[in-house]
C-alpha positions in Angstrom: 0.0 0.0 0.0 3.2 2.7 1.1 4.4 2.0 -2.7 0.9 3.2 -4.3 1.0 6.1 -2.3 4.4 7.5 -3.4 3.6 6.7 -7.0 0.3 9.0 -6.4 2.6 11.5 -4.5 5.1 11.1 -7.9 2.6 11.3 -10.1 1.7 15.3 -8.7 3.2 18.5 -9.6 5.9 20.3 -7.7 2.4 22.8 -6.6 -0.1 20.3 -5.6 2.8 19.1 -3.5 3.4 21.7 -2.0 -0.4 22.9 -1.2 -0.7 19.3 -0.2 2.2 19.8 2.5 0.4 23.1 4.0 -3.1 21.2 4.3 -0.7 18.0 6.1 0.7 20.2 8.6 -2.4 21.7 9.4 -4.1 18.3 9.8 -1.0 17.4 11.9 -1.6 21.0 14.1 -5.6 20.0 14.7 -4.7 16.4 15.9 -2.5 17.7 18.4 -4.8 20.2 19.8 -7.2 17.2 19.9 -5.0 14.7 21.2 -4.0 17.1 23.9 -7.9 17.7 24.7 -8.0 13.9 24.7 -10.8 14.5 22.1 -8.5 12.2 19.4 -10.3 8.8 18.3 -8.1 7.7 15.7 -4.9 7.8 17.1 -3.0 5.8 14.2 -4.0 8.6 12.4 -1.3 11.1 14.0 1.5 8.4 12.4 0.0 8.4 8.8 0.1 12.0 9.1 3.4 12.4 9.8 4.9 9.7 7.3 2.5 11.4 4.5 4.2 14.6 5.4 7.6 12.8 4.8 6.9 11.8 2.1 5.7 14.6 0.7 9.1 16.3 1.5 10.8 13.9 0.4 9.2 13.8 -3.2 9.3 17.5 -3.5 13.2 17.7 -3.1 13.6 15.1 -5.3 11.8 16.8 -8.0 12.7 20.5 -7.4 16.3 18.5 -7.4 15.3 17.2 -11.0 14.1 20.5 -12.2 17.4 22.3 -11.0 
């Protein structure tokens, strides 16, 4: 499943990745607010959020790397 995910991360432009990122890191700023209100149900979720944020990183280097 992790491998179909990066080829839809690939398969993005250097924007969309980067819009993508900013809505991430706001998830990742709500489910901390919730976790510390001990409001959070799905707490796996906190994890995907931060690996999909890596990856996202990750991917947008290596193309703004590739466009350099």
């Amino acid at each position: 499943m992790a491998s179909k995910q990066a080829t839809d991360f690939r398969a993005k432009s250097v924007d969309e990745l980067g819009s993508q990122l900013v809505d991430l890191r706001k998830e990742q700023f709500n489910l901390r607010f919730q976790q510390a209100g001990g409001q959070l149900e799905n707490t796996a979720r906190v994890r995907q959020v931060r690996r999909d944020i890596a990856r996202t990183k990750l991917i947008l280097a290596e193309k703004q790397r590739a466009e350099a």
